[in-house]
C-alpha positions as MATLAB code, in Angstrom:
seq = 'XXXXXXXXXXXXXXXXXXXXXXXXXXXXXXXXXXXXXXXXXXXXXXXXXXXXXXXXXXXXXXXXXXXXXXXXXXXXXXXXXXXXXX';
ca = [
     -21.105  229.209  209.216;
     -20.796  227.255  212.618;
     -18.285  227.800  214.975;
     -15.250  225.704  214.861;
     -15.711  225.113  218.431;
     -19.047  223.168  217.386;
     -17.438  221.505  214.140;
     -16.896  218.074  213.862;
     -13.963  218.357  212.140;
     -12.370  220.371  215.086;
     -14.069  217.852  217.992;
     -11.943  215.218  215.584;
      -8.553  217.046  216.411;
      -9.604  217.502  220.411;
     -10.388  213.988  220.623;
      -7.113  213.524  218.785;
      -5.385  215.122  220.675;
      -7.234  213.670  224.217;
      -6.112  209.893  222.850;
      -2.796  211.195  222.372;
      -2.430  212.595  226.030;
      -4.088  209.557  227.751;
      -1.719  207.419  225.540;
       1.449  209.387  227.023;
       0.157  208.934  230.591;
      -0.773  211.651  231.212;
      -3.279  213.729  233.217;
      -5.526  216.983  232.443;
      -3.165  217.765  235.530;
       0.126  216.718  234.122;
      -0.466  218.656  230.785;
      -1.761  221.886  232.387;
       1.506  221.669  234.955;
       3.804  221.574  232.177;
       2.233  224.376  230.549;
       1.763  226.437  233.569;
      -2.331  226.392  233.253;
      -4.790  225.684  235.598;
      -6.050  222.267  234.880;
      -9.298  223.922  233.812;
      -8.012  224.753  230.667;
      -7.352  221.657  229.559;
     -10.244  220.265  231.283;
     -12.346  223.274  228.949;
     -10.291  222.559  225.381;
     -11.639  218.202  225.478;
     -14.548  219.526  226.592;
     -15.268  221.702  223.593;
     -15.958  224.381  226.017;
     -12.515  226.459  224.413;
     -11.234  226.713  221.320;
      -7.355  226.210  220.395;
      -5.295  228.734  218.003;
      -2.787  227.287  216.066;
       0.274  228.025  218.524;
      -1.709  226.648  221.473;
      -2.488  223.319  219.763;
       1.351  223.271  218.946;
       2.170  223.510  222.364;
      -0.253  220.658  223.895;
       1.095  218.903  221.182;
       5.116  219.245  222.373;
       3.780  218.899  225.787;
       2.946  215.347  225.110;
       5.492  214.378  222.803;
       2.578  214.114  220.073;
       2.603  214.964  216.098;
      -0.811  216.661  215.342;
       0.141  216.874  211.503;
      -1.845  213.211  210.972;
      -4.398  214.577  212.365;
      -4.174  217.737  210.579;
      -3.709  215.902  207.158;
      -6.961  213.663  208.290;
      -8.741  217.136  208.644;
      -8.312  218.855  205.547;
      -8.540  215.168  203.555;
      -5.885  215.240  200.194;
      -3.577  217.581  202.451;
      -4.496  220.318  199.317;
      -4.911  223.631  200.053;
      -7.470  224.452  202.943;
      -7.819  228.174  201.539;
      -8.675  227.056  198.072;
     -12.272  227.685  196.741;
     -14.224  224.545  195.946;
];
């Protein structure tokens, strides 16, 4: 199994989420500010380079006023069940 750092489906949501920010005006700065980060981090998650949990994609995604569940649903395709067994 690859990493989900490398997976395409996760580069989808970073890239997602990168539109989203740059559509809100703001900077790597701006975001990493807010969240009291250096701007490294957020320099390191759009570059691949570090992988998000759940609660840390939740709060990029408040920090730029930004609803990741689209791109969630886009993710995981029908929105069914990503634990279920094809």
């Amino acid at each position: 199994m690859s990493k989900s750092i490398y997976n395409e489906a996760y580069r989808d949501l970073v890239d997602a989420f990168k539109r989203a920010r740059i559509d809100a005006g703001m900077t790597q700065w701006d975001v990493a500010n807010v969240l009291q980060k250096p701007q490294s981090y957020v320099a390191k998650v759009e570059g691949y380079e570090r992988r998000l949990d759940i609660i840390e994609l939740f709060d990029l995604a408040r920090t730029i006023s930004w609803d990741p569940f689209p791109a969630l649903q886009r993710l995981f395709g029908d929105g069914g069940d990503p634990q279920q067994d094809s």
